[in-house]
DSSP file (Angstrom, degrees, kcal/mol; ACC not computed):
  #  RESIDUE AA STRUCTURE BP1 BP2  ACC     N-H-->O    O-->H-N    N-H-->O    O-->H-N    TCO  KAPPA ALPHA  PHI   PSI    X-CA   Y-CA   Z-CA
    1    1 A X              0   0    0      0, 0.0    21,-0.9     0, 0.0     2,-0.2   0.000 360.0 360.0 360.0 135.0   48.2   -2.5    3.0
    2    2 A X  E     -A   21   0A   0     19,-0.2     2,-0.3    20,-0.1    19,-0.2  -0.544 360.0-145.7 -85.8 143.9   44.7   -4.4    3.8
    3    3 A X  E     -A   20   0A   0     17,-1.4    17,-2.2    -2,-0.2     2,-0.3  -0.854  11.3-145.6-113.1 165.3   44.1   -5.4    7.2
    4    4 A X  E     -A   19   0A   0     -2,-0.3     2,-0.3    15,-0.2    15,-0.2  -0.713  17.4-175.7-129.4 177.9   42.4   -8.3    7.4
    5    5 A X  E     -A   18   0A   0     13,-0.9    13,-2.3    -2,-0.3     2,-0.4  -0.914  26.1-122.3-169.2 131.7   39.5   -9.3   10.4
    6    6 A X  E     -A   17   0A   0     -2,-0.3     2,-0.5    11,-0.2    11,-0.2  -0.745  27.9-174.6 -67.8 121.7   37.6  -12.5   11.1
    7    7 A X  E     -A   16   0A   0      9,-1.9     9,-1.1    -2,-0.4     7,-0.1  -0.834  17.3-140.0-132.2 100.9   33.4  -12.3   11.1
    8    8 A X  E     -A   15   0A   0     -2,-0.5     2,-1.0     7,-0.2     7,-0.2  -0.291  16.6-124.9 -56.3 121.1   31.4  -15.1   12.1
    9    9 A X    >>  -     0   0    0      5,-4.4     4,-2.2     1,-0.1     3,-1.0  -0.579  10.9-147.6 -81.5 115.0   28.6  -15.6   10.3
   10   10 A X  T 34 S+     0   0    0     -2,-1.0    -1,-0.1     1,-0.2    -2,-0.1   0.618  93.8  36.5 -29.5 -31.0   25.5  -15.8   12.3
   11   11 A X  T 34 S+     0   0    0      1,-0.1    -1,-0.2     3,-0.1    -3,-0.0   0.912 123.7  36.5 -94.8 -48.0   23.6  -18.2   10.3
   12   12 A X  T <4 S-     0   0    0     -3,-1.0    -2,-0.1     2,-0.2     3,-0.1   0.133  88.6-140.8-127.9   0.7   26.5  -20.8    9.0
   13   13 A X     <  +     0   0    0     -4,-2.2     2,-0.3     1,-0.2    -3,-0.1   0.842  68.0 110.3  45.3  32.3   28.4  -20.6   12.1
   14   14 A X  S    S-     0   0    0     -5,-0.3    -5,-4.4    -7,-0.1     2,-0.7  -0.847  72.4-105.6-128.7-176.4   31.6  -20.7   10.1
   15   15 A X  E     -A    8   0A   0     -2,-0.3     2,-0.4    -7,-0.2    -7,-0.2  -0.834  25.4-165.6-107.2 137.0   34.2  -17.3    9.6
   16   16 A X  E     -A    7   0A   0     -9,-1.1    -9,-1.9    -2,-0.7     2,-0.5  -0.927  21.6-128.6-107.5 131.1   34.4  -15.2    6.5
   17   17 A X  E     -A    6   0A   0     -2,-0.4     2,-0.3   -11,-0.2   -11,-0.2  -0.743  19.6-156.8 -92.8 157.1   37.2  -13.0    6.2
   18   18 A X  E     -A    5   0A   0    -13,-2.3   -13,-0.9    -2,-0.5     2,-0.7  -0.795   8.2-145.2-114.4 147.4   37.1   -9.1    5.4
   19   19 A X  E     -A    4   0A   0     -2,-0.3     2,-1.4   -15,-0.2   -15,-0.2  -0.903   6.6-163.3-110.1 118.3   39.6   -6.7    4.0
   20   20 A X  E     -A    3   0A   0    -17,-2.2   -17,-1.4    -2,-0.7     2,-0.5  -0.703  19.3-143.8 -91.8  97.7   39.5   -3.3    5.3
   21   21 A X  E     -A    2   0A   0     -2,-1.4   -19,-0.2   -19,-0.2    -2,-0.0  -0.603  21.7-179.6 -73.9 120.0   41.4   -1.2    2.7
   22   22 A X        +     0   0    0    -21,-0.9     2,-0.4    -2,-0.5    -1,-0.2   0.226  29.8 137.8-123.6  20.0   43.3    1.4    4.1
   23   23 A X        -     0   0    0      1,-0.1     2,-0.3   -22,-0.0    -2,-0.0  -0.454  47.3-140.6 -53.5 107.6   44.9    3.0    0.8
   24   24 A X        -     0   0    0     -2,-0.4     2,-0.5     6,-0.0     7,-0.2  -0.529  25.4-158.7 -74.7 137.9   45.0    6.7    0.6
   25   25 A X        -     0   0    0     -2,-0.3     3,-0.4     5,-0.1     5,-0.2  -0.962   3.1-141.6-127.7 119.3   44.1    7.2   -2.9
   26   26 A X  B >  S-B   29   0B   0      3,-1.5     3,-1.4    -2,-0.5     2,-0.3  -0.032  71.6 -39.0 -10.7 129.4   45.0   10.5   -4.8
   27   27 A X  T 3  S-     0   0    0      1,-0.3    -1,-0.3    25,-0.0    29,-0.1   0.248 129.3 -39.1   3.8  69.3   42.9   12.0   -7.2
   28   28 A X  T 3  S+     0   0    0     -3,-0.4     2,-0.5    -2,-0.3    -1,-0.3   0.656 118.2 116.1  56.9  18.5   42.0    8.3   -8.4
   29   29 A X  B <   -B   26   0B   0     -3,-1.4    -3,-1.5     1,-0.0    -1,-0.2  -0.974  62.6-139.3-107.3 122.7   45.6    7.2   -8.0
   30   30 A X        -     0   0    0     -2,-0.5    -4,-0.1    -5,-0.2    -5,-0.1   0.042  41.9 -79.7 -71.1-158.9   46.4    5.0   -5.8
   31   31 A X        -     0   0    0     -7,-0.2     2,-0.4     1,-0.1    -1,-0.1  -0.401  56.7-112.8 -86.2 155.7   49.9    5.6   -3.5
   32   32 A X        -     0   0    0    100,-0.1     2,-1.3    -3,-0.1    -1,-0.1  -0.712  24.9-136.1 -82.1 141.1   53.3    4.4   -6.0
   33   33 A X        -     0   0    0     -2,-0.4     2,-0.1     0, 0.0    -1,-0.1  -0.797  12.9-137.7 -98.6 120.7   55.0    1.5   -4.8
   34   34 A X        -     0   0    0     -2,-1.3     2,-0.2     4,-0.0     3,-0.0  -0.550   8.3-141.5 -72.9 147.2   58.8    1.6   -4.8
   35   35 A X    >   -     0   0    0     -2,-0.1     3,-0.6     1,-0.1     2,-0.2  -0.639  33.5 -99.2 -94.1 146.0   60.6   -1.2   -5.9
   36   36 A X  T 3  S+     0   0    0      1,-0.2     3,-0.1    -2,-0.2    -1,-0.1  -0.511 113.9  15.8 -77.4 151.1   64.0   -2.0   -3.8
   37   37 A X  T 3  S+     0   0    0      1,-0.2    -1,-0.2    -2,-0.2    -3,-0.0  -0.089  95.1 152.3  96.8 -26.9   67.2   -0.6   -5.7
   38   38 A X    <   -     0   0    0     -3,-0.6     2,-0.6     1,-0.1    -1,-0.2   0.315  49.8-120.8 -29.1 164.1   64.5    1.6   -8.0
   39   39 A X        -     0   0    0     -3,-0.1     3,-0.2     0, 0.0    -1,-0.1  -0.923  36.6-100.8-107.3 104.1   66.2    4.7   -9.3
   40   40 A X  S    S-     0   0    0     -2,-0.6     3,-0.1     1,-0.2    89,-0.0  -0.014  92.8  -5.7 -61.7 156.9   64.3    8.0   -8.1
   41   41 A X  S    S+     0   0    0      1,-0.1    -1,-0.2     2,-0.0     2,-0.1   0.879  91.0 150.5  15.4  70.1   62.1    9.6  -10.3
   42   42 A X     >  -     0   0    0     -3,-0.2     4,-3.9     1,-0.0    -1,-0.1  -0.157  67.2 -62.2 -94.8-146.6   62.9    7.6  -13.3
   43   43 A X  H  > S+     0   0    0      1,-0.2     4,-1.8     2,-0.2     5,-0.2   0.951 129.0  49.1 -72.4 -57.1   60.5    6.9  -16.0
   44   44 A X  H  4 S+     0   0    0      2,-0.2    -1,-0.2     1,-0.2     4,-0.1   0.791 113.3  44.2 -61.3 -34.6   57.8    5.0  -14.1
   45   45 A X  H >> S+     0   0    0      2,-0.2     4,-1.5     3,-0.1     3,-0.8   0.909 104.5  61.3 -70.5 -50.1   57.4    7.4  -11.3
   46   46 A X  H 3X S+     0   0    0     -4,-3.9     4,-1.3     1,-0.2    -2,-0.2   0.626 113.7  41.2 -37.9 -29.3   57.4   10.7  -13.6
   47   47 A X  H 3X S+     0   0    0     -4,-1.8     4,-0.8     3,-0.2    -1,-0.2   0.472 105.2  61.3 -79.6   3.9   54.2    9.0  -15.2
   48   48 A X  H <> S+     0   0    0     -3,-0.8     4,-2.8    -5,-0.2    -2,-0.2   0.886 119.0  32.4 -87.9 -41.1   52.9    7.9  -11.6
   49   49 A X  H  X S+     0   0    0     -4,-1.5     4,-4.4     1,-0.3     5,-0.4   0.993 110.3  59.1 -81.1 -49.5   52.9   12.1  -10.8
   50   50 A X  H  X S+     0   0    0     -4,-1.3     4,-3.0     2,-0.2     5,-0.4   0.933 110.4  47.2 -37.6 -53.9   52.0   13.3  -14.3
   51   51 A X  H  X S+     0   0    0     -4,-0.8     4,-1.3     1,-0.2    -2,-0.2   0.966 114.2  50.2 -46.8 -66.5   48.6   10.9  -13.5
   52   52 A X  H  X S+     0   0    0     -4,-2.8     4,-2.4     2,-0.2     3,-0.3   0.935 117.5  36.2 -37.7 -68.3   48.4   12.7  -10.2
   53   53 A X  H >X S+     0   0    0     -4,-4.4     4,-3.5     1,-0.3     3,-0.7   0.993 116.0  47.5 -63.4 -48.3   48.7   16.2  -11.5
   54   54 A X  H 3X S+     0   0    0     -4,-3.0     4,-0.9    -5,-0.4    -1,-0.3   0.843 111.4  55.8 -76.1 -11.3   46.9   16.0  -14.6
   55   55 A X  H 3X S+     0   0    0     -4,-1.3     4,-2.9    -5,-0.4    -1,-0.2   0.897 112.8  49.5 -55.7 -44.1   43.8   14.1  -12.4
   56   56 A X  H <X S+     0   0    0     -4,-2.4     4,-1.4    -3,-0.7    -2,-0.2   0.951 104.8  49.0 -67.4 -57.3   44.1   17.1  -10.4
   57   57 A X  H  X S+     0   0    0     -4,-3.5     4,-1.1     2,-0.3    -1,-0.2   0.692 113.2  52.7 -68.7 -15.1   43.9   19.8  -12.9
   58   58 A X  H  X>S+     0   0    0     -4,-0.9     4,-2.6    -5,-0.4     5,-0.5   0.962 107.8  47.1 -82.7 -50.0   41.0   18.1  -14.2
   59   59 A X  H >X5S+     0   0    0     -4,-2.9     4,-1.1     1,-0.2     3,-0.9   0.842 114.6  51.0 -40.1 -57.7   39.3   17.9  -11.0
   60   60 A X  H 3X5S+     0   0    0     -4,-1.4     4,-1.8     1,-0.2    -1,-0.2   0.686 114.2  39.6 -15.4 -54.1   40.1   21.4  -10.7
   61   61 A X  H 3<5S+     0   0    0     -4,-1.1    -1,-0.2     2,-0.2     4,-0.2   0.761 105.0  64.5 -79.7 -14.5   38.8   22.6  -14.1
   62   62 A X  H X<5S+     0   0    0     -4,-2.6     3,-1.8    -3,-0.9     5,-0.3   0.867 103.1  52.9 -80.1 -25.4   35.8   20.4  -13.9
   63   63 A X  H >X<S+     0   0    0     -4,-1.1     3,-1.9    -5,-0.5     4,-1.1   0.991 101.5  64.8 -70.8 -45.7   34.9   22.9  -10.7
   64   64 A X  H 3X S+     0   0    0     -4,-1.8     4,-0.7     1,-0.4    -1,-0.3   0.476  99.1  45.7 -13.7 -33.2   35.3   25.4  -12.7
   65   65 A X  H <4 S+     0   0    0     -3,-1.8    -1,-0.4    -4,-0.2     4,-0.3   0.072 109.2  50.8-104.8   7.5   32.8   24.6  -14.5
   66   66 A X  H <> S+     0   0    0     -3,-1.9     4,-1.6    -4,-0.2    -2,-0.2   0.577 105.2  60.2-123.6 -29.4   30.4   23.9  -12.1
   67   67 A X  H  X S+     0   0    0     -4,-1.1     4,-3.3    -5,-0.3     5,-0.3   0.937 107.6  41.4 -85.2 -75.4   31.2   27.0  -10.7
   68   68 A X  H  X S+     0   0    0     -4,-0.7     4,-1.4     1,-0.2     5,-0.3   0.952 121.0  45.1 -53.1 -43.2   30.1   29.3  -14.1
   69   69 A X  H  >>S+     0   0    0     -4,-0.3     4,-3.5     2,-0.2     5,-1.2   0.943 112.9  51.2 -77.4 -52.2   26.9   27.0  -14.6
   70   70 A X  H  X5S+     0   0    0     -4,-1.6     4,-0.5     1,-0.2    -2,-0.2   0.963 119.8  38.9 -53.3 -45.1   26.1   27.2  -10.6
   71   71 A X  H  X5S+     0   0    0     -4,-3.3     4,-1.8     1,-0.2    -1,-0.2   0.896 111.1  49.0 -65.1 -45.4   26.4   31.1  -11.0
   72   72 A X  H  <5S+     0   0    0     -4,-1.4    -1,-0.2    -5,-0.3    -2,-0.2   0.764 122.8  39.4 -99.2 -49.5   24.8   31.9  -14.3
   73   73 A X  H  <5S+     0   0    0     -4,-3.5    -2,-0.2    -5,-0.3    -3,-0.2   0.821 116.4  54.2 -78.3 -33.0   21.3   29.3  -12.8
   74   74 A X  H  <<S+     0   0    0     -5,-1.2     2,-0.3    -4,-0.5    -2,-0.2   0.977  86.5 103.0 -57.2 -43.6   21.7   30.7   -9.1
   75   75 A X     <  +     0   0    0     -4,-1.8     2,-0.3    -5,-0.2    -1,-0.0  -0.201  37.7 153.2 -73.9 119.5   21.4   34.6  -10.1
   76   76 A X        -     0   0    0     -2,-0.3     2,-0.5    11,-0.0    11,-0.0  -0.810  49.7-114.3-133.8 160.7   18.3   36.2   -9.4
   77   77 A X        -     0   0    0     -2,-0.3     2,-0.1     0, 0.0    -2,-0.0  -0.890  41.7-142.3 -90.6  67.3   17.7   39.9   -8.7
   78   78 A X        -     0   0    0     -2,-0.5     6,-0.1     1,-0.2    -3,-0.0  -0.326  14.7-149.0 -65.0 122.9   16.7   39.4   -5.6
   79   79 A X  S    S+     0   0    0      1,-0.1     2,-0.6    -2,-0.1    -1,-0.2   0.818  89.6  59.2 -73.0 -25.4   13.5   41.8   -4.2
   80   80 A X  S  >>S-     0   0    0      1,-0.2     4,-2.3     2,-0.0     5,-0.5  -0.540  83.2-140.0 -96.9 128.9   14.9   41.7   -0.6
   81   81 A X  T  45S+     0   0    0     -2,-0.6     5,-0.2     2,-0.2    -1,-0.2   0.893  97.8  57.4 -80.9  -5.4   18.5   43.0    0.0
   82   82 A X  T >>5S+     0   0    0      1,-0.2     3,-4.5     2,-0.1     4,-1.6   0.889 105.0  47.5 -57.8 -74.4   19.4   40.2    2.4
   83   83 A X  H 3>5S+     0   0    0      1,-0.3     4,-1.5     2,-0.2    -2,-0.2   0.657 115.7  43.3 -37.1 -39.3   18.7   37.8    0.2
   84   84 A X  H 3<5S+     0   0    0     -4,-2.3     4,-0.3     1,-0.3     5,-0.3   0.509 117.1  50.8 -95.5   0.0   20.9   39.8   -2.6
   85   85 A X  H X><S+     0   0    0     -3,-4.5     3,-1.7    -5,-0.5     4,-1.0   0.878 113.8  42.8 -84.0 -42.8   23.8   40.5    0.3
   86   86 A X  H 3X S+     0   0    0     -4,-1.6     4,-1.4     1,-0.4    -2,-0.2   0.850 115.6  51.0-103.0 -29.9   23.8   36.9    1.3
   87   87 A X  H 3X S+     0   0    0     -4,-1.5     4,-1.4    -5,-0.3    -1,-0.4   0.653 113.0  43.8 -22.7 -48.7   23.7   36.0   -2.6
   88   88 A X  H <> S+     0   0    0     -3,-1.7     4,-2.6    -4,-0.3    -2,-0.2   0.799 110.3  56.9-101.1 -91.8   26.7   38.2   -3.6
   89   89 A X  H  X S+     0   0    0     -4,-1.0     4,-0.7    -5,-0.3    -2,-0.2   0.790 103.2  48.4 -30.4 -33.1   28.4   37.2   -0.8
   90   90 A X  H  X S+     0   0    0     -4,-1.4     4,-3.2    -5,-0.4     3,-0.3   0.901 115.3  53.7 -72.3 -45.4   28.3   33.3   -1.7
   91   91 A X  H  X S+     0   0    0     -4,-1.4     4,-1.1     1,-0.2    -2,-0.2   0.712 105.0  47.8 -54.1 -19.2   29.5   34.6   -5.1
   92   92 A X  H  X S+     0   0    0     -4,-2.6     4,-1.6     2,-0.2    -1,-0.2   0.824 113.6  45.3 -91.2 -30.1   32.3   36.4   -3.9
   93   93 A X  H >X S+     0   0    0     -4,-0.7     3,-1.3    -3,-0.3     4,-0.6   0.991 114.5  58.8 -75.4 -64.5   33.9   33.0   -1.3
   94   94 A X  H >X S+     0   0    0     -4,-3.2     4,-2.2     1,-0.3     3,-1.8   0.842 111.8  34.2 -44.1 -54.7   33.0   31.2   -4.7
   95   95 A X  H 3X S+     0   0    0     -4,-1.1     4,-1.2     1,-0.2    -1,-0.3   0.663 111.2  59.5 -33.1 -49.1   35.5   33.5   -6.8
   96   96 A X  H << S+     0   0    0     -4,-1.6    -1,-0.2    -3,-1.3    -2,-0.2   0.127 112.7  39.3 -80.2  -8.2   37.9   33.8   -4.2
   97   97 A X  H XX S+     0   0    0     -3,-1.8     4,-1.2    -4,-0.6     3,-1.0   0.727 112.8  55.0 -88.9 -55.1   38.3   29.9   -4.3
   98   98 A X  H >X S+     0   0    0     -4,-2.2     3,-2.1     1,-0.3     4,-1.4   0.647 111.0  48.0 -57.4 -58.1   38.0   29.8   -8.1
   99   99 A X  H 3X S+     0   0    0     -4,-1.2     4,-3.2     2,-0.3    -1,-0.3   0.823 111.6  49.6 -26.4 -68.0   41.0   32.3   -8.0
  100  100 A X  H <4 S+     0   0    0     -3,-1.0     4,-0.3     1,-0.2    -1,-0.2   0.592 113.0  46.7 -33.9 -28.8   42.8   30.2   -5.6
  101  101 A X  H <X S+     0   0    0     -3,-2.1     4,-1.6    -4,-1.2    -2,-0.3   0.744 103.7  59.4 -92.8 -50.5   42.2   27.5   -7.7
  102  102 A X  H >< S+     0   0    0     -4,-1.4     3,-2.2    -5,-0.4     4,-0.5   0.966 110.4  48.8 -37.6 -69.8   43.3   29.4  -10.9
  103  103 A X  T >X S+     0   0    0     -4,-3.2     4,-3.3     1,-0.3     3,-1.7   0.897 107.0  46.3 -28.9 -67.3   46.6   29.8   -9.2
  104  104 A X  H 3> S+     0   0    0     -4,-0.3     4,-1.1    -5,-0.3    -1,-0.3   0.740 104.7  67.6 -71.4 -13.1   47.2   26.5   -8.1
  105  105 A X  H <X S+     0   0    0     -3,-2.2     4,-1.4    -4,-1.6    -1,-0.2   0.720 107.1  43.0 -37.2 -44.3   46.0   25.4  -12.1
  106  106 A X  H <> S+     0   0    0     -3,-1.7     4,-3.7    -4,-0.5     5,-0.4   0.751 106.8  57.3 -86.1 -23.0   49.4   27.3  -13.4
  107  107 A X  H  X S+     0   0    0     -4,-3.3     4,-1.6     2,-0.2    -2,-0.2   0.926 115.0  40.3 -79.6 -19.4   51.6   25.6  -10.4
  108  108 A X  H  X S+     0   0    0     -4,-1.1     4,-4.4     2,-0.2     5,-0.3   0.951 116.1  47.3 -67.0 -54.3   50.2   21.8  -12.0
  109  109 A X  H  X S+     0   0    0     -4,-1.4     4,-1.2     2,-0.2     5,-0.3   0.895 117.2  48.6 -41.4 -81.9   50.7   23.1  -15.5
  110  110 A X  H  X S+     0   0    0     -4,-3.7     4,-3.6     1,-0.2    -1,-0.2   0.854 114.6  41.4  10.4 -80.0   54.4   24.4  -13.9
  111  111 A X  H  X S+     0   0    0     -4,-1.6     4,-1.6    -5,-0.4     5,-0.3   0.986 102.3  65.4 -63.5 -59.7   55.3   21.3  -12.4
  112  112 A X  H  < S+     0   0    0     -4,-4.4    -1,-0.2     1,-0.2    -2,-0.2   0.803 108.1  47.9 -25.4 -42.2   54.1   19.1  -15.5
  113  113 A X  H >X S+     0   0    0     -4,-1.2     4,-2.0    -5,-0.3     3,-1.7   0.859 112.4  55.7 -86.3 -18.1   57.2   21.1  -17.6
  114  114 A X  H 3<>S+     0   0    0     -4,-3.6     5,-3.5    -5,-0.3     6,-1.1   0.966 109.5  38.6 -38.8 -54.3   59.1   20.1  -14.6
  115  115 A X  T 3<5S+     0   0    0     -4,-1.6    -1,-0.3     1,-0.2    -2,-0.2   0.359 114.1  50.3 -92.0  27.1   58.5   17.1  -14.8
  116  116 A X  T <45S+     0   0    0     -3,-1.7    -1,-0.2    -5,-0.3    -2,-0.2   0.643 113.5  48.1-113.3 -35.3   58.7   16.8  -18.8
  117  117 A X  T  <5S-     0   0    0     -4,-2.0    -2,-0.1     1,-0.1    -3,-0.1   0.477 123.4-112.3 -85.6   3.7   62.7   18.9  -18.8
  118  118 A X  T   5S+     0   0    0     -5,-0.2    -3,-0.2    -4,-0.1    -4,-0.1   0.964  87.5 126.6  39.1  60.0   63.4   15.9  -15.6
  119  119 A X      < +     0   0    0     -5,-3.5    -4,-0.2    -6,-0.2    -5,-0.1   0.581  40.0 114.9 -72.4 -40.8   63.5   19.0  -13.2
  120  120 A X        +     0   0    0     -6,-1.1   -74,-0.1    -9,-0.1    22,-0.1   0.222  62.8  17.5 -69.2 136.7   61.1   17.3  -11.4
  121  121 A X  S    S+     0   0    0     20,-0.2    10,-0.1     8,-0.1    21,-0.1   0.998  94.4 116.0  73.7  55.3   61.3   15.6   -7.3
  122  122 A X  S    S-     0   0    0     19,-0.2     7,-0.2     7,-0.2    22,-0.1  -0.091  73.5-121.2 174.4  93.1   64.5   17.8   -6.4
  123  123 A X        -     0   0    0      5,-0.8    20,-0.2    20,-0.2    21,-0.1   0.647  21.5-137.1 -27.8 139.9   64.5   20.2   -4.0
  124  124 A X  S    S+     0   0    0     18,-1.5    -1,-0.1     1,-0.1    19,-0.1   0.665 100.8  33.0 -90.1  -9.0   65.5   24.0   -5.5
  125  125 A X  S    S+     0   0    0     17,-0.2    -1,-0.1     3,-0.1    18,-0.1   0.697 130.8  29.0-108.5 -36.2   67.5   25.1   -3.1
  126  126 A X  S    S-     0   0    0      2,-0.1    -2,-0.1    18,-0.0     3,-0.1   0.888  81.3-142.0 -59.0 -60.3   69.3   21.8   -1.9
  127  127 A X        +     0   0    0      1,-0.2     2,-0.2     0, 0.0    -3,-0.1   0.761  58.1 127.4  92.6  46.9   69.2   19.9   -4.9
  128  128 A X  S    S-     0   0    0      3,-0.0    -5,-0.8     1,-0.0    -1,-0.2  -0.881  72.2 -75.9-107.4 156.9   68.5   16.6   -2.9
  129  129 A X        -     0   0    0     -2,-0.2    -7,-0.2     1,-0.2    -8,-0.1  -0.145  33.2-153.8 -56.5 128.3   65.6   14.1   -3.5
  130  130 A X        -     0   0    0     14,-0.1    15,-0.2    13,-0.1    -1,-0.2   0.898  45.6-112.4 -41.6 -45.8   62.3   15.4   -2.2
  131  131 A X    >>  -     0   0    0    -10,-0.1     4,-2.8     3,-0.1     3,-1.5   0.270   6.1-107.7  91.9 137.2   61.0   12.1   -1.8
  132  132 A X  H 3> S+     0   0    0      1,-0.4     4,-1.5     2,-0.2  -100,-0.1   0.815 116.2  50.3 -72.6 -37.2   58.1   10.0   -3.6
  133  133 A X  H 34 S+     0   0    0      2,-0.2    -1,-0.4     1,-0.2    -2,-0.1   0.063 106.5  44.3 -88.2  15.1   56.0   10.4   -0.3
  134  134 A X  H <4 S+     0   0    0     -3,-1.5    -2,-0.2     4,-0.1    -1,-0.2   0.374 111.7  62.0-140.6 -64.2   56.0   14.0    0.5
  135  135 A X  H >< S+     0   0    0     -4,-2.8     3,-0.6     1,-0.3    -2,-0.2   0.796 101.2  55.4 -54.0 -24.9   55.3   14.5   -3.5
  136  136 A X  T 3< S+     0   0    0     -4,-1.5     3,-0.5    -5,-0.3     2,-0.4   0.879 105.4  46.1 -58.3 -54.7   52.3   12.7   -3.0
  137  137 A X  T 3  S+     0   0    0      1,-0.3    -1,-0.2     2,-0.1    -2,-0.2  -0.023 131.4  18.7 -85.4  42.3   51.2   14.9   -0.4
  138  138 A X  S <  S-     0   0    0     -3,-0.6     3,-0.5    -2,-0.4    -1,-0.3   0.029  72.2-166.9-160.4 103.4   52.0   18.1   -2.4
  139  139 A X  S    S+     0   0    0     -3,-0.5     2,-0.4     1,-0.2    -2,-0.1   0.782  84.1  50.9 -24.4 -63.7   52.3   17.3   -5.9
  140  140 A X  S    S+     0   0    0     -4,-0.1     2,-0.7   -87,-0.0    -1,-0.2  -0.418  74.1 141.4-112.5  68.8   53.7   20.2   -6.6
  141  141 A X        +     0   0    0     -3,-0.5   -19,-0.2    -2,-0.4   -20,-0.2  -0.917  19.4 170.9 -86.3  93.8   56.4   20.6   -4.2
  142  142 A X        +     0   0    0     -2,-0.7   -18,-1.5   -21,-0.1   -17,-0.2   0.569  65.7  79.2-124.7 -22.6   59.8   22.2   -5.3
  143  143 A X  S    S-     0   0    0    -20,-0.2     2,-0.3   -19,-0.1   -21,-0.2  -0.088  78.3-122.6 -73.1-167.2   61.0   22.4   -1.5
  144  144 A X     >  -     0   0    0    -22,-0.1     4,-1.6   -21,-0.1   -14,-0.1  -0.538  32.3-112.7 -32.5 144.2   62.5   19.5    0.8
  145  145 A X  H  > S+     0   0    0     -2,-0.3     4,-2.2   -15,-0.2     5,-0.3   0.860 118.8  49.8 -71.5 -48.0   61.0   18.9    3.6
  146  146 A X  H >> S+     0   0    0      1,-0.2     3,-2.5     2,-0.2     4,-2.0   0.962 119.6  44.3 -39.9 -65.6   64.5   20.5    5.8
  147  147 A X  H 3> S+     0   0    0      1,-0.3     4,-0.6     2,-0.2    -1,-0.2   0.697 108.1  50.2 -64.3 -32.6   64.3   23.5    3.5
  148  148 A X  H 3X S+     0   0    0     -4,-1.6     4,-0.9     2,-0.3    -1,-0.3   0.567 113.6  49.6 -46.3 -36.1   60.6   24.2    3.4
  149  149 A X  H X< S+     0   0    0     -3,-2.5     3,-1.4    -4,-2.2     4,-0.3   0.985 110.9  50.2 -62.2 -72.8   60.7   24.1    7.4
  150  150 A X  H 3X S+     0   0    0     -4,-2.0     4,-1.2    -5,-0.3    -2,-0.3   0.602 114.0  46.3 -29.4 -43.2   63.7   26.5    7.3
  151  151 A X  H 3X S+     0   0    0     -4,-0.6     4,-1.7    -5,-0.3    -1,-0.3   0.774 106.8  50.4 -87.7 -17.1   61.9   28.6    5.1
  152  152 A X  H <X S+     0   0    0     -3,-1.4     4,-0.7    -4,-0.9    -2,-0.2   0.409 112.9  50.2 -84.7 -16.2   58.6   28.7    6.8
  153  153 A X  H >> S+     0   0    0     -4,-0.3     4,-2.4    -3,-0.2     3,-1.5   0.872 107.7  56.4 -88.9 -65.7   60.9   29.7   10.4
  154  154 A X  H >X S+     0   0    0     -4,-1.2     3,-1.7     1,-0.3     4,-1.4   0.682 114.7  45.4   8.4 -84.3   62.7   32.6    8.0
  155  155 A X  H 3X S+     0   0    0     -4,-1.7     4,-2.8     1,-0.3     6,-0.3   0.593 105.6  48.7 -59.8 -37.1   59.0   33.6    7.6
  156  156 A X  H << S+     0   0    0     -3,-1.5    -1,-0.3    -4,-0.7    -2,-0.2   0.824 110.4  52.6 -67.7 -36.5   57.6   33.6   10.7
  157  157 A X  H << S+     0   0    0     -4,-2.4    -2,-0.2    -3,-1.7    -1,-0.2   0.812 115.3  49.6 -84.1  -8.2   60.9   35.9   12.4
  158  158 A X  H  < S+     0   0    0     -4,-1.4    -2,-0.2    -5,-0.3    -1,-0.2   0.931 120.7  31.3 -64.3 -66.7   60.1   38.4    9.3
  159  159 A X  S  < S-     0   0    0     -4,-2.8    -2,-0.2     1,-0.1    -3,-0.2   0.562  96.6-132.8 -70.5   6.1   56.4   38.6   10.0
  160  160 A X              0   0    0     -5,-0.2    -4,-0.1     1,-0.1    -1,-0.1   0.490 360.0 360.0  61.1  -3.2   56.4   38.2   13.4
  161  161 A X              0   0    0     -6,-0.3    -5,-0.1     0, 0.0    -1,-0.1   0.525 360.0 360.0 -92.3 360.0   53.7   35.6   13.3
């Protein structure tokens, strides 16, 4: 939703209005708007997330790439062995996201056949909707918000943390 704000202009002594946009926007998608009576995750919404994901995985691969090009110009044989600790060591954080990254690459990929077999938006242990607005904010979401909670207390009296 735009908010909207009055600003006099100095010079013409009249008001212009401004829009201040306050749309969180996705990987370059903006949020979906539900229609009333819509039917969840029908046809229009399964492409709203498919956009979402596959935006994502591209953003994702494109770091990838940035990442092998970054490495392969960065790497010097460094005379001093700070330099070639502190070197190494930016290469190892880099990896250890790219890895991170890897991972979360198979859960888009995942989710895409989710959403292609209409698996997709519905919790795996409830079977109730996840909801269009929590699948925004994790894309690839297979809990409910209840059950996710519930599983994250589970976790905590196992580990103790």
């Amino acid at each position: 939703m735009a908010k909207q704000s009055s600003v006099e202009n100095p010079k013409s002594k009249t008001k212009k209005k401004t829009s201040k946009s306050s749309v969180n926007v996705l990987h370059g998608v903006s949020p979906y708007v539900i229609s009333k009576g819509e039917e969840y995750m029908n046809e229009k919404q399964q492409e709203h997330f498919k956009l979402i994901l596959k935006a994502w995985r591209l953003e994702l691969m494109e770091e990838v790439d940035r990442t092998v090009s970054h490495m392969k110009d960065e790497a010097a044989n460094f005379p001093d062995p700070s330099d070639r600790a502190t070197q190494e060591e930016e290469f190892s954080l880099e990896l250890r996201t790219r890895d991170r990254e890897r991972k979360l690459i198979k859960k888009i990929d995942k989710t895409l056949i989710r959403i292609e077999e209409d698996d997709y938006g519905f919790c795996d242990q409830c079977g109730i909707d996840i909801g269009v607005r929590r699948l925004e904010a994790r894309p690839t979401a297979e809990l409910c918000v209840d059950c996710k909670t519930l599983d994250e207390i589970r976790e905590k009296q196992i580990t103790g943390g």
